[in-house]
Each structure stands twice: as structure tokens, then as C-alpha cells.
C-alpha positions as CSV (number, residue, x, y, z in Angstrom):
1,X,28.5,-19.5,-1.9
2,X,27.2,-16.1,-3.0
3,X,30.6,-14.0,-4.2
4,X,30.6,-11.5,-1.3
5,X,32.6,-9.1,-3.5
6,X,29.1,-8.3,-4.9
7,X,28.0,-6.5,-1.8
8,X,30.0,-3.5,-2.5
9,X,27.5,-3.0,-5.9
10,X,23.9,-1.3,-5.6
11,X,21.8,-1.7,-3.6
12,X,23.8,-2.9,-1.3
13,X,27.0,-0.9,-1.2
14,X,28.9,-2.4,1.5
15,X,32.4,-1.3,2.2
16,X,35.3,-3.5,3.4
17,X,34.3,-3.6,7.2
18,X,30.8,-4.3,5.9
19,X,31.1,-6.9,4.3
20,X,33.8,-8.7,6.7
21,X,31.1,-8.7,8.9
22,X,28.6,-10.2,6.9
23,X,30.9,-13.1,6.2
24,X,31.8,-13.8,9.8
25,X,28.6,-13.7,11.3
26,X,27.3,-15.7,8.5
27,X,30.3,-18.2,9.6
28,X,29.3,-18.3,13.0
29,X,25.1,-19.1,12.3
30,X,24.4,-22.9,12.5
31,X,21.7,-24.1,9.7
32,X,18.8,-23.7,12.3
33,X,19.6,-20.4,12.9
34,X,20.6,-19.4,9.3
35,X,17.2,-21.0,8.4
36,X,15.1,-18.5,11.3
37,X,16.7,-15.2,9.7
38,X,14.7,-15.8,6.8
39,X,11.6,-14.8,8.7
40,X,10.0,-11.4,9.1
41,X,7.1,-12.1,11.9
42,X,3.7,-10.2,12.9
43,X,4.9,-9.6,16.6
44,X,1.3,-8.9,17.3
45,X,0.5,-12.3,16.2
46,X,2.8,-13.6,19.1
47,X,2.6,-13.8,22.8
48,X,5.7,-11.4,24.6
49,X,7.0,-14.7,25.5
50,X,6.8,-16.9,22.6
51,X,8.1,-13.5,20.3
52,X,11.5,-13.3,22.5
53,X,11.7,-17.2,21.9
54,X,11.4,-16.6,18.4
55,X,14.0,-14.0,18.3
56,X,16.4,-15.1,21.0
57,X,16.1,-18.9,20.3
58,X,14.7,-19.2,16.7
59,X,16.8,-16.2,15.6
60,X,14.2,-14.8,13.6
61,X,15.7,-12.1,10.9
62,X,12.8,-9.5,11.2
63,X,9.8,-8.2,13.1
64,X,6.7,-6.3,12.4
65,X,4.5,-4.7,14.3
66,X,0.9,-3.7,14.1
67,X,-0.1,0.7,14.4
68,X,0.5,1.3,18.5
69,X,1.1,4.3,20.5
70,X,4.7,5.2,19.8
71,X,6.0,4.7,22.7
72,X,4.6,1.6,22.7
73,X,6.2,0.6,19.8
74,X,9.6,2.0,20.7
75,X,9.4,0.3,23.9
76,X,8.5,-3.5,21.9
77,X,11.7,-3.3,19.4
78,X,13.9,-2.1,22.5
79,X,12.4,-4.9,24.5
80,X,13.4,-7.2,21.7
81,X,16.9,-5.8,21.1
82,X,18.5,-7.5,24.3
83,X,17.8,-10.8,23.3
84,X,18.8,-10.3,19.0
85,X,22.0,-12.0,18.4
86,X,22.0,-9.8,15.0
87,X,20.0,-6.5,14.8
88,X,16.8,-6.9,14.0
89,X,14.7,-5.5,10.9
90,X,12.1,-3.5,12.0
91,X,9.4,-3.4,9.3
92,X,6.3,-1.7,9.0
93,X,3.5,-0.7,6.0
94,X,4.5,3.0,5.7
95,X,2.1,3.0,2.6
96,X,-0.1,6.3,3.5
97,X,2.4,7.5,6.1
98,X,4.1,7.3,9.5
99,X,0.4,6.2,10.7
100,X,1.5,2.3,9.0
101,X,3.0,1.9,11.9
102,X,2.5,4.9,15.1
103,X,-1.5,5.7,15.7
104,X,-0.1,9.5,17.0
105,X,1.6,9.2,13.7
106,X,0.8,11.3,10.8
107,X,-2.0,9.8,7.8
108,X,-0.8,11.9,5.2
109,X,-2.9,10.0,2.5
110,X,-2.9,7.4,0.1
111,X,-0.7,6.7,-2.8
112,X,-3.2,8.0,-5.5
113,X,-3.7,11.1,-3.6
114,X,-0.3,11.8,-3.6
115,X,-0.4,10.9,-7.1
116,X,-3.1,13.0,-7.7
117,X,-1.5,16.4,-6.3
118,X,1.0,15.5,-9.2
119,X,3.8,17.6,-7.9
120,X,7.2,15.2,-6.9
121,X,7.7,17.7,-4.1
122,X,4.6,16.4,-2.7
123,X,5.6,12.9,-2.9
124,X,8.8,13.9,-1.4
125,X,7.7,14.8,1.3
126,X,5.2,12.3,2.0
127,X,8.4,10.1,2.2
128,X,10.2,12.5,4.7
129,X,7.6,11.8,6.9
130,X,7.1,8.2,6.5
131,X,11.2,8.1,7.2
132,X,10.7,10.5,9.6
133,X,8.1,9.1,12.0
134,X,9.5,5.3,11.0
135,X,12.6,5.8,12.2
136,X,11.5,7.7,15.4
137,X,10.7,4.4,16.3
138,X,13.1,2.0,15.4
139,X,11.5,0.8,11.9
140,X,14.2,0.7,9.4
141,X,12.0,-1.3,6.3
142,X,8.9,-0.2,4.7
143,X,6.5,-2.4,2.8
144,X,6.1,0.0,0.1
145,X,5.4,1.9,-1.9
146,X,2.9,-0.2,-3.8
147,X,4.2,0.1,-7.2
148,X,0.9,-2.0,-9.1
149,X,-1.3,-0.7,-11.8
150,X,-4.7,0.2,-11.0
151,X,-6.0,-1.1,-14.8
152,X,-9.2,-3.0,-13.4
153,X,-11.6,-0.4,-11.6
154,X,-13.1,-3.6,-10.2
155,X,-10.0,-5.0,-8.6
156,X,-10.9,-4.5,-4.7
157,X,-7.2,-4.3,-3.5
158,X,-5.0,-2.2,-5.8
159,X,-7.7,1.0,-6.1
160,X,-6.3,3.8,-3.6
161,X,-2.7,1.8,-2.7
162,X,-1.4,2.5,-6.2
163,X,0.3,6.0,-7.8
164,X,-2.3,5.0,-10.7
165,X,-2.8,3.0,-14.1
166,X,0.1,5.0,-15.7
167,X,3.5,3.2,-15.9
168,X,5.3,6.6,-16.4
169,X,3.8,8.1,-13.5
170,X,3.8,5.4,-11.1
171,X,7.2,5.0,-12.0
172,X,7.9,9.0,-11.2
173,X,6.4,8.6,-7.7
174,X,8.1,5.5,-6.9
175,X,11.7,6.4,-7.8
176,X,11.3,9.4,-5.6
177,X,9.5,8.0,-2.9
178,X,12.5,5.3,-2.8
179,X,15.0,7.4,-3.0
180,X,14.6,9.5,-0.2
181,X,13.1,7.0,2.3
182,X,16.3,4.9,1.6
183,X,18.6,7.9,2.0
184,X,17.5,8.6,5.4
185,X,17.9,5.2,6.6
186,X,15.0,3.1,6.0
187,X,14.6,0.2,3.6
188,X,12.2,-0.1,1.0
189,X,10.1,-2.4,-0.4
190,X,8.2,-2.1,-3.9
191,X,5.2,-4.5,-4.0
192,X,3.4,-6.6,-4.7
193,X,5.5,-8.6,-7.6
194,X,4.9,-9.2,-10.9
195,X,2.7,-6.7,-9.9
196,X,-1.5,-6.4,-9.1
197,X,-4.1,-4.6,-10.6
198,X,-5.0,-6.5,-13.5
199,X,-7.3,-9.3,-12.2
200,X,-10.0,-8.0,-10.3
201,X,-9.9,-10.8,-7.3
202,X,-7.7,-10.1,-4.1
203,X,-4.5,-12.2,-3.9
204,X,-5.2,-12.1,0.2
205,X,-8.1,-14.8,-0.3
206,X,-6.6,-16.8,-3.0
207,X,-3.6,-16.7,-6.1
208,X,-5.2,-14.2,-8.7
209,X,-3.7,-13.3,-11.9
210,X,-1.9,-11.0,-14.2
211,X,-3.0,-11.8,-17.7
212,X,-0.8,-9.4,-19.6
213,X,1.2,-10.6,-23.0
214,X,5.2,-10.7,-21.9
215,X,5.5,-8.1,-24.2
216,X,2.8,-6.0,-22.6
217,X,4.3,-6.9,-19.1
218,X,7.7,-6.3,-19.4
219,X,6.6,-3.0,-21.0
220,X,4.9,-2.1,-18.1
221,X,5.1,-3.7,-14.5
222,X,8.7,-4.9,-15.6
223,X,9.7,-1.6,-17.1
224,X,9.2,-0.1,-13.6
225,X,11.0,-2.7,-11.4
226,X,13.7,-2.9,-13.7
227,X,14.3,1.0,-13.8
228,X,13.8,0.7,-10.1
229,X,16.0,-1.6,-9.6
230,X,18.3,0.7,-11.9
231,X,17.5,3.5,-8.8
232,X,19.2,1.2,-6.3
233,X,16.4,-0.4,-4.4
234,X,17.1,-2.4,-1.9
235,X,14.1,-5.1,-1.6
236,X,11.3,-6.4,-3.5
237,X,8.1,-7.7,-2.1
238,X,7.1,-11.0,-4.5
239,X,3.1,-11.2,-4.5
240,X,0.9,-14.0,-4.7
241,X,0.0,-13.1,-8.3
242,X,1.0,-15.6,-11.2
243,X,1.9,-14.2,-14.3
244,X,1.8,-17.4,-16.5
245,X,2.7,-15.6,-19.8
246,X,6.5,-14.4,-18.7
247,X,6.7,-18.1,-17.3
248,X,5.7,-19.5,-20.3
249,X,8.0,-16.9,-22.2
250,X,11.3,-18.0,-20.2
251,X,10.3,-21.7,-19.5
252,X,7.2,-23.7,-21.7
253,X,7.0,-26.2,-19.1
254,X,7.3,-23.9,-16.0
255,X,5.1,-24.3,-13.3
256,X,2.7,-21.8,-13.3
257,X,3.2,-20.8,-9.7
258,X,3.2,-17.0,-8.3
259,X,5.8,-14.7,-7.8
260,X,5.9,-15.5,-4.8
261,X,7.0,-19.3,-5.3
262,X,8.1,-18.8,-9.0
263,X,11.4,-19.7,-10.0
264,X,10.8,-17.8,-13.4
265,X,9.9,-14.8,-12.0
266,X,12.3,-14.2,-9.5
267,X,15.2,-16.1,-10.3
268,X,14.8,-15.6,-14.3
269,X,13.3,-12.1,-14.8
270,X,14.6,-10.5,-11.3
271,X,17.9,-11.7,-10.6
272,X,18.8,-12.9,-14.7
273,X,17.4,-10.4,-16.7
274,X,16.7,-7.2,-14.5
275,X,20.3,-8.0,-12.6
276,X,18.5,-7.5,-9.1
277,X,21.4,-7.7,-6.3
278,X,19.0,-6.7,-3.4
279,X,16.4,-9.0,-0.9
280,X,13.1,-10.5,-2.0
281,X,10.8,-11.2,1.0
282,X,7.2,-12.8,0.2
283,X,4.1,-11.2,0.7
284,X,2.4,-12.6,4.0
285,X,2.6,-16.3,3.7
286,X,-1.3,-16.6,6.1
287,X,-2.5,-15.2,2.7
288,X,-4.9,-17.9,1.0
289,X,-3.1,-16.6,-2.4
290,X,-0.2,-18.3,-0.9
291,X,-1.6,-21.3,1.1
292,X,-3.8,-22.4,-1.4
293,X,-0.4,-23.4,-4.7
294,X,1.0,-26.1,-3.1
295,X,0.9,-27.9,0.4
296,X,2.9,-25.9,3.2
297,X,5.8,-28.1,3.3
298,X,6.5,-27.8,0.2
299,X,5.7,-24.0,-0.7
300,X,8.1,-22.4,2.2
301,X,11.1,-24.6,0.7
302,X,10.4,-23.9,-2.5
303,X,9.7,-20.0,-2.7
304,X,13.2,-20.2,-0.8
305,X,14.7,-22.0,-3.5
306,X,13.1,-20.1,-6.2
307,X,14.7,-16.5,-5.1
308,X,12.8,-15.4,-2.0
309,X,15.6,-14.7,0.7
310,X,13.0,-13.9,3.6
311,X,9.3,-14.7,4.5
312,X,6.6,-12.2,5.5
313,X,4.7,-13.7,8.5
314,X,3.8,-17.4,8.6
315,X,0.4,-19.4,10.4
316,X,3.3,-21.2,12.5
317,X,6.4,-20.1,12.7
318,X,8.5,-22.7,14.3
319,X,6.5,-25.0,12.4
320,X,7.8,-22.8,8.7
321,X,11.2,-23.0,10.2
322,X,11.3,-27.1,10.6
323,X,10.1,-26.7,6.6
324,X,12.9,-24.9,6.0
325,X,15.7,-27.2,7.4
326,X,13.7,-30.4,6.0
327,X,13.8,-28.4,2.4
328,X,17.9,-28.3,3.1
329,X,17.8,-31.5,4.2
330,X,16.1,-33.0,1.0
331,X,18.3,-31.1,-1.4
332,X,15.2,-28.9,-2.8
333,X,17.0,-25.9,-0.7
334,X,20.5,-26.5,-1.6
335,X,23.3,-25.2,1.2
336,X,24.6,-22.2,-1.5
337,X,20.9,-20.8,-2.2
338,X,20.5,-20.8,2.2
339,X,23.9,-18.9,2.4
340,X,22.9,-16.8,-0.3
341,X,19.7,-15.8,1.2
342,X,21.2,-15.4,4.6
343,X,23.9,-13.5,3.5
344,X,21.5,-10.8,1.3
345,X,19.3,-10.7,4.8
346,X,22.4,-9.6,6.8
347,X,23.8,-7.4,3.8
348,X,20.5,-5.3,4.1
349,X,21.3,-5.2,8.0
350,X,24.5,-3.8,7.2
351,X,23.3,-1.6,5.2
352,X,21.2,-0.1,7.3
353,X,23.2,-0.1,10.6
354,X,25.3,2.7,8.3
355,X,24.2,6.1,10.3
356,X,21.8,8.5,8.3
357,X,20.4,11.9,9.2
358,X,16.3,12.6,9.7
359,X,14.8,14.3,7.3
360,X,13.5,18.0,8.0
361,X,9.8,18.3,7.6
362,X,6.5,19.2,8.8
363,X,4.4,16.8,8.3
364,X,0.9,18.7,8.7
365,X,2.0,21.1,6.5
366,X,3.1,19.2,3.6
367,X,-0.5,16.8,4.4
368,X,-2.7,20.1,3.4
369,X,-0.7,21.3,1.0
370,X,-0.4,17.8,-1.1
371,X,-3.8,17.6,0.0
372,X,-4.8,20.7,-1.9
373,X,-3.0,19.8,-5.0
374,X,-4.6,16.6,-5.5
375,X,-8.6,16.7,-4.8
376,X,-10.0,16.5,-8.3
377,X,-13.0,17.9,-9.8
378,X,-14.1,15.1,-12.1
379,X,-17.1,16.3,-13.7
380,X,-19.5,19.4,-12.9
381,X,-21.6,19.4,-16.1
382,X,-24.6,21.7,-14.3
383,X,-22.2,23.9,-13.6
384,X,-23.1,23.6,-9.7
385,X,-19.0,24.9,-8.7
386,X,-19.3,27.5,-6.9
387,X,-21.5,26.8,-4.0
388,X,-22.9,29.8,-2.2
389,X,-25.5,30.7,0.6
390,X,-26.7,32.9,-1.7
391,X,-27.9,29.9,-4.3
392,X,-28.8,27.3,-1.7
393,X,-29.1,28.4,1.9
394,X,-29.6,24.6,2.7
395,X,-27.6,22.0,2.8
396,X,-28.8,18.2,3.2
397,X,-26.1,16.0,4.2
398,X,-26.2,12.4,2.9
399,X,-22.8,10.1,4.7
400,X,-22.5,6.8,3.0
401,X,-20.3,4.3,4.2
402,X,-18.5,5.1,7.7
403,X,-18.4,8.2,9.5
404,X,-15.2,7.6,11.0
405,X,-11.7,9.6,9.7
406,X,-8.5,9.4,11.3
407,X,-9.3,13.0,12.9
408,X,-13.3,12.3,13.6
409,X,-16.4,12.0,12.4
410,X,-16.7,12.9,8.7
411,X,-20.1,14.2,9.3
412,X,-19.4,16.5,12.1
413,X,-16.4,17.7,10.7
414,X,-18.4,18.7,7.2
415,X,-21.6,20.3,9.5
416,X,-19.3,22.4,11.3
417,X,-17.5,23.6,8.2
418,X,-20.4,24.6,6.2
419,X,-21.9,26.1,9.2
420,X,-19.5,28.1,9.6
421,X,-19.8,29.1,6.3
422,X,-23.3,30.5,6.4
423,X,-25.2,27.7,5.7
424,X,-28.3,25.8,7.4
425,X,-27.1,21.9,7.5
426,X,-29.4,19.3,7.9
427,X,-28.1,15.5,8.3
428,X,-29.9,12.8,6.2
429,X,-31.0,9.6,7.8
430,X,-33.3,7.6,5.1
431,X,-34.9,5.5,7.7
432,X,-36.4,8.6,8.8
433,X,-37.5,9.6,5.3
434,X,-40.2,7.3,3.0
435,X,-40.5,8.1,-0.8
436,X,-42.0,11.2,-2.1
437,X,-41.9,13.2,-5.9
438,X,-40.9,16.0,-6.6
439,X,-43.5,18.7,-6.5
440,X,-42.5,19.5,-2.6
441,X,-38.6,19.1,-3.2
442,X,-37.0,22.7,-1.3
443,X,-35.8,25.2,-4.3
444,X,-33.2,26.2,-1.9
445,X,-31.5,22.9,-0.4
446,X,-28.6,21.7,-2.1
447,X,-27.7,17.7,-1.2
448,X,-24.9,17.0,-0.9
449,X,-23.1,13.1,-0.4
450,X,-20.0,12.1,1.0
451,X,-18.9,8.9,0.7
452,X,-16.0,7.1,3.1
453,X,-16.1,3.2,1.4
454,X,-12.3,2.5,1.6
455,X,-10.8,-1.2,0.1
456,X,-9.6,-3.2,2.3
457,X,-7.8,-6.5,2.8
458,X,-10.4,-9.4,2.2
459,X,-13.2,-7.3,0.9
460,X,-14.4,-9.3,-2.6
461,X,-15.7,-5.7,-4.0
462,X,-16.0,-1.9,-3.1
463,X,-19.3,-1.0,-4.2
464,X,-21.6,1.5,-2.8
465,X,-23.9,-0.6,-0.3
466,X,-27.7,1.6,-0.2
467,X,-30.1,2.0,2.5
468,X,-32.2,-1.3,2.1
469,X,-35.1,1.0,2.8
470,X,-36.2,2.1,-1.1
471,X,-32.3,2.8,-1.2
472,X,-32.9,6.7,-0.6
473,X,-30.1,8.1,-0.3
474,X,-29.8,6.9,-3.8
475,X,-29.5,10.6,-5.7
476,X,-33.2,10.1,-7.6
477,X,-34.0,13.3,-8.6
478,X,-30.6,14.2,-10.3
479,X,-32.7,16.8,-12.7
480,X,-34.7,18.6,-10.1
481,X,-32.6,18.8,-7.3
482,X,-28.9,19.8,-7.4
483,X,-26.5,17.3,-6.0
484,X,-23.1,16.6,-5.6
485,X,-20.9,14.0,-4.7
486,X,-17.0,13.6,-2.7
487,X,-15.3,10.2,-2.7
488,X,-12.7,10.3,0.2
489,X,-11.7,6.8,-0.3
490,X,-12.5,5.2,-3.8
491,X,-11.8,6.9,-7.2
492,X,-14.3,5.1,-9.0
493,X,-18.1,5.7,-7.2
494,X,-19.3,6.9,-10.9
495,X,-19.9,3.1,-11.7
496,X,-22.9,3.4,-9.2
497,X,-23.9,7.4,-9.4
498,X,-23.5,7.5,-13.1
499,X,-25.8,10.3,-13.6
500,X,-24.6,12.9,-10.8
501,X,-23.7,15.9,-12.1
502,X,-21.1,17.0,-9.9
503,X,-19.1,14.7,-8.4
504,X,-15.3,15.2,-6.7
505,X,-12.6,12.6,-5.6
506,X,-10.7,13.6,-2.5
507,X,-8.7,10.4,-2.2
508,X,-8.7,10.1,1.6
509,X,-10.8,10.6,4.8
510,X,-8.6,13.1,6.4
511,X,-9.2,16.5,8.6
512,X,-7.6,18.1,5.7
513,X,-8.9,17.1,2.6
514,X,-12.7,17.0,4.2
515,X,-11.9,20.8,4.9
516,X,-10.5,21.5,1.9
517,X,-13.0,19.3,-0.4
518,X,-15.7,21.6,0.8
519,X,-13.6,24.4,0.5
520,X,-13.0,24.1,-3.5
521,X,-16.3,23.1,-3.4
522,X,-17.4,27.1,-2.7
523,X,-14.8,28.2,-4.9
524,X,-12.7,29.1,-2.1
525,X,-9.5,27.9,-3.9
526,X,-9.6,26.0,-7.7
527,X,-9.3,22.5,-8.1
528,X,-6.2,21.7,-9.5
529,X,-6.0,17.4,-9.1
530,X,-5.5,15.6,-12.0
531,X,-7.3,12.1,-12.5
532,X,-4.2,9.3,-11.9
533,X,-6.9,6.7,-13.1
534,X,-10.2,6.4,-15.4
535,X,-12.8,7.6,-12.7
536,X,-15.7,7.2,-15.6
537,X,-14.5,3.5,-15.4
538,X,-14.3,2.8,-19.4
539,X,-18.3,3.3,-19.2
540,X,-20.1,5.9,-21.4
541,X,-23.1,7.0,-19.0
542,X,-21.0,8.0,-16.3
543,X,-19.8,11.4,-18.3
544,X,-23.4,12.3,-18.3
């Protein structure tokens, strides 16, 4: 049995009380229900009826829920909390802010914008919020933040999620975005571990890799989990990303299996070498990265045994739980490792259950201001900066991708702006257009694109998808008429628009950075972002 004098050291830092409880409800679980608190579910995923099944009979150690109205939320977990035996965990994705997990919640904008604005008071307050509008509904464990390197521009996943390809400053971001979402009462989670970013697949559709050298690793992804773990965080979320060369570094004939499921990696390098106290959870076990290693009876035992003390999500619950008790049964989960899991699950639940004040914030405030720090101005080689009436009475707007922000329509938002501001706006549609030189191209129109392409889950790529018409929007005539371009969800556009002259990354689609964007764009206020990643993607035409 786990030595429960170890709960009183980070991260857990129970006292006397504390830990007496931990020990006596841990006493009082049988192995069926000690074995249904190592599961964090998808409530959305479950029928009202089959969720409070799952909680009040299965004894399930965790719930998430899908972005609702917040009442709607609040009203779910305190629907839920009648029938927990122990308190719940109530986890949500607070990666871009308290809109992870509350549609009237705040987007205060992704991890590399906040990145971007490269300012820690920024990314301070991004967490205040997050804490702030979590806890307002009951969520006391974040999935983030996303602590990966964004080294492969291709890599569909990693791309806005991360603080950037810099170890130093995605470690800067992280330790303070921890730090203060933890001291006001909400768990977090860095992900995804040993860390994405290299491959350029997505772990959601199958295992992908991270090819690093051990050295390399452990100087990089391991340097910031270990100095994390240094910080006092409190979980780790174990991706479905193999890192065969630290395997093969601590064991030749290791299986090379992924975080996730690795033995090596959690057991060896988290818990042996970087001295992690705290809970590992799995990514989402529905994730083909996960399904597709080993058959399901075997890989839910076996991550268990290898270090994981919960499970994110499962395809069948009840049916995960009967793999549980048949991997205690068979010896591959041994009674000590289930305790031991059990018991870190209810020492975070104690943790937690410690009163903590709200954080004082305002969270549209902080959004423009980090918003203003961060847009970047990543090349402007004709010198286009500022825009005026005065040089181009016209504007042609060109929307690529979708239209939709999490305030409106990106298009109407950017016609009413530059309206506003004196100009004549026309709106682009290419069906409407067929090709044409240049002799007749307006000396007075300026074109300007916005692009709203963000990665997602289960996208293979993030590429810029043209009209199929000629593709013409495509920005042809880059020499005779003046263009620029404003990314709102994807750093790395330049890979398709190599030759635009002018071309800005605003990070996300958001009231505030559309506003502002356009804003720096006439010289309004300076640009003052600085580039987190290689947005000329390693390629020489794209500084042209």
C-alpha cells in the first residue's frame, strides 16, 4: 500500500485530517468501487439515467461535461452530487478560457496568443478567468494548459493549443498559468505526455510519435514537466504519443507503447526520475491513438498498471470497469498499484475540497488588452502599414475559411469596422468573379483577406482549401495590387501565400482581436506581438 505519509508532500499537501480521510474512505471502497473511481466520463456521452448509474452505482471518480449554458451546467454537477458517495471531480478543457466549459463564458484566446502578447500578466490573467468562470460552476480540474512544442508546422493538432516551439517560454507560461489556476482552487492538468508537436499526424486518429534523441527530449519536453512538477502540479495528462527513444534509453526491450500505456514513461521517467507525487489520468481512451496498441482488455489494465491512476472517457464504461477488476483479478493490476491509484484519486479530492478564494478579474478587459499585446505583424515588405482612406478608398474583402467567431460573423464585424473608418467595403465572392489581367485592376482598392481555418480534433491537415473556381481568391496579382493578409486561427498560412507582402497573425477569431487587427492595421496603435513559432515555416520564399 502507497505510504500515506506522502500525501502531506507537493502536490498534494494534505494535512492530518486530510489524509485520515483518505485512508478511511479508501477502507471502506470495495474492489468494484475502487476500480469505478479511476474513471473521468463525457457526461454528454451518457443518458441522465445511465450517468447517475454510473456515479451512484459504478462510483465513477470524475465527470466532464461538454460547453452548456451555465446554468445548465451548474444544474448537471448539482444534480449529480446527491447521488456521489465521494465528491466528484468536475473537469473541463479550460484551454482558451472559461468558454471550455460555459458557452456565456468568456473565449479569451488560445494558448499562442497568449503567448504571443508575451507579457506573464497576460497569461495570469487568462488563468483568473479560466479559475474564475470554472469554478462558478462547479469545475474543479482543467485539462490544461497544453504544455507540447509546436516544432512541426504541419502537425494539425498542436498549432494554436501550444505557448509555442520554445521550451523556455512554454515553460514561463505554463508555471504561471498553473500556479494560479491551482491556488484558486482548481486542478490542473499539463498535457498531452511525453509531449506532441513533433510528428505531424494527430494522436486522436491513431498512436503518432515523438522522434526526439533522449538527450534531446529530456532537454526539452522533460525539462518542462520535471520543472513543473518542481512547481507543484497536481496532475498530468499521459498522451497517446510513444516516445520509443526514452523507452529504449531506460529499458532495451521495453514495449514501445505510448505514454499513455507505457510503463517507462510514467512509471520510469515520471514517478522514478522526475519524483512525480501527483495523478496521471490518460488522454481520452475513444481516441484511435489509444484503441489501436493493444486489444481493449488488455490496454485499460495495463495503462493502470503502468502509472495511470484515472481514465479519460472510455467507448463503454461499465464494460472498461469489468477490464479493470479482471486485470486485478489476473494479477496484471496488482491490489497495491489499485490502492495506490485510488488513493492519489481521492488525495486530489482532498485537496481540492480545501476552501480557496475567486480570483478578482475582468475578464473582457484583460481579453483586449492580451489581445493587443499579442497580434503580430510578420512581414510588411511593401511597406503597405499604415492603411488610410487617403491611399486606398476601397476595400475588397476576401473571407476564407468560416465566417463564424465566437461574437459573429467575421465578415460583418470587419465591414462595419472599416466602414466606420471611412472606407467603401466591398465583399468578395469568386463565384461571382471569372479571371481577368491586370490592365482594369482599381488603383484605389486595397484587398484585403482574412482567414478563420482553425485545427481541430480529427482534421489530417490545416491548409488553406481555394475556391475550386480558378481558385480566385488566390492573391494573383501580389505586384499590382496591394494585399494583405490576417490569420485569426493558424500561425503558419505563409506555407500557402508565400509571396503576400503583408501578412498579420491575430491568433484567434474573437470580437477583439478582429477589431483590433484592423485597428493596427491603420496604424491606430503599433504592433507589438512577438512570433512564439517559425510563421515562415523553415521555407525561404515565404520571407519574400
Amino acid at each position: 500500500m502507497m505510504n500515506l505519509d506522502r500525501l502531506r508532500d507537493k502536490p498534494f499537501t494534505l494535512k492530518d485530517d486530510q489524509i485520515d480521510w483518505v485512508r478511511n474512505t479508501l477502507a471502506s471502497l470495495s474492489p468494484a468501487q475502487k476500480a469505478g473511481q479511476l474513471f473521468c466520463v463525457l457526461g454528454d456521452a451518457e443518458t441522465p439515467e445511465g450517468l447517475v448509474e454510473l456515479v451512484g452505482q459504478y462510483n465513477v471518480g470524475g465527470v466532464l461535461f461538454r460547453p452548456a449554458p451555465a446554468a445548465e451546467v451548474r444544474e448537471k454537477y448539482a444534480s449529480l452530487d446527491q447521488y456521489a458517495r465521494i465528491p466528484l471531480l468536475k473537469a473541463a478543457n479550460l484551454e482558451e478560457g472559461g468558454a471550455g466549459v460555459i458557452t456565456d463564458g468568456t473565449y479569451f484566446g488560445n494558448n499562442l496568443q497568449i503567448a504571443a502578447a508575451d507579457d506573464l500578466t497576460c497569461t495570469e490573467a487568462f488563468a483568473k478567468v479560466c479559475a474564475l468562470e470554472g469554478r462558478s460552476v462547479g469545475v474543479n480540474w482543467t485539462f490544461s494548459p497544453v504544455v507540447d512544442l509546436d516544432m512541426n508546422y504541419q502537425n494539425p493538432i498542436t498549432n494554436m493549443r501550444t505557448f509555442g516551439s520554445d521550451p523556455a517560454r512554454v515553460l514561463a507560461n505554463a508555471k504561471v498559468f498553473v500556479r494560479t489556476v491551482q491556488a484558486y482552487g482548481v486542478a490542473a492538468s499539463c498535457k498531452h505526455y511525453p509531449g506532441d508537436g513533433v510528428d505531424y499526424r494527430d494522436q486522436h486518429l491513431h498512436p503518432t510519435y515523438n522522434s526526439l534523441t533522449a538527450d534531446e527530449w529530456f532537454a526539452s519536453y522533460g525539462a518542462i514537466y520535471s520543472s513543473l512538477i518542481d512547481e507543484g502540479l497536481l496532475t498530468i495528462m499521459a498522451g497517446h504519443i510513444i516516445q520509443p527513444n526514452v523507452i529504449r534509453a531506460i529499458n532495451p526491450e521495453g514495449e514501445l507503447l505510448p505514454g499513455s500505456q507505457s510503463r517507462e514513461m510514467l512509471t520510469g521517467v515520471l514517478r522514478e526520475r522526475f519524483g512525480f507525487n501527483g495523478l496521471i489520468i490518460s488522454d481520452a481512451t475513444i481516441m484511435g491513438g489509444y484503441t489501436m496498441t493493444v486489444p481493449r482488455e488488455k490496454a485499460i489494465p495495463t495503462s493502470i498498471a503502468a502509472g495511470c491512476d484515472m481514465l479519460c472517457f472510455g467507448t463503454d464504461i461499465r464494460e472498461d470497469i469489468s477490464y479493470v477488476l479482471a486485470g486485478v483479478d489476473s494479477g496484471l493490476i496488482s491490489p497495491e498499484r489499485l490502492d495506490e491509484a485510488v488513493t492519489r484519486v481521492l488525495a486530489l479530492k482532498a485537496n481540492l475540497a480545501e476552501a480557496r478564494p475567486l480570483p478578482d478579474v475582468r475578464p473582457t478587459e484583460e481579453q483586449f488588452r492580451c489581445a493587443d499585446r499579442a497580434i503580430t505583424l510578420v512581414k510588411d515588405i511593401q511597406h503597405l502599414v499604415p492603411v488610410s482612406p487617403e491611399r486606398w478608398p476601397k476595400i475588397r474583402l476576401v473571407t476564407l475559411g468560416t465566417d463564424d467567431t465566437y461574437d459573429g460573423s467575421l465578415t460583418d464585424l470587419a465591414a462595419e469596422y472599416l466602414t466606420s473608418q471611412g472606407f467603401q467595403v466591398g465583399r468578395y465572392d469568386p463565384f461571382a468573379d471569372d479571371l481577368h489581367g491586370t490592365r482594369n485592376l482599381p488603383k484605389d482598392r486595397l484587398t484585403l483577406i482574412l482567414c478563420n481555418m482553425p485545427a481541430a480534433s480529427n482534421l489530417t491537415a490545416v491548409r488553406i482549401a481555394w475556391c475550386p473556381k480558378h481558385a480566385l481568391e488566390i492573391p494573383r496579382f501580389v505586384h499590382e495590387e496591394p494585399t494583405a493578409f490576417i490569420s485569426f486561427a493558424n500561425p503558419y498560412h505563409l506555407q500557402d501565400i508565400p509571396r503576400v507582402q503583408t501578412y498579420i497573425n491575430a491568433y484567434s477569431a474573437t470580437r477583439a482581436t478582429v477589431l483590433l487587427a484592423l485597428g493596427k492595421l491603420l496604424g491606430c496603435s503599433p504592433f507589438t506581438g512577438v512570433n512564439p513559432v517559425d510563421p515562415f515555416c523553415g521555407l525561404e520564399d515565404t520571407h519574400l
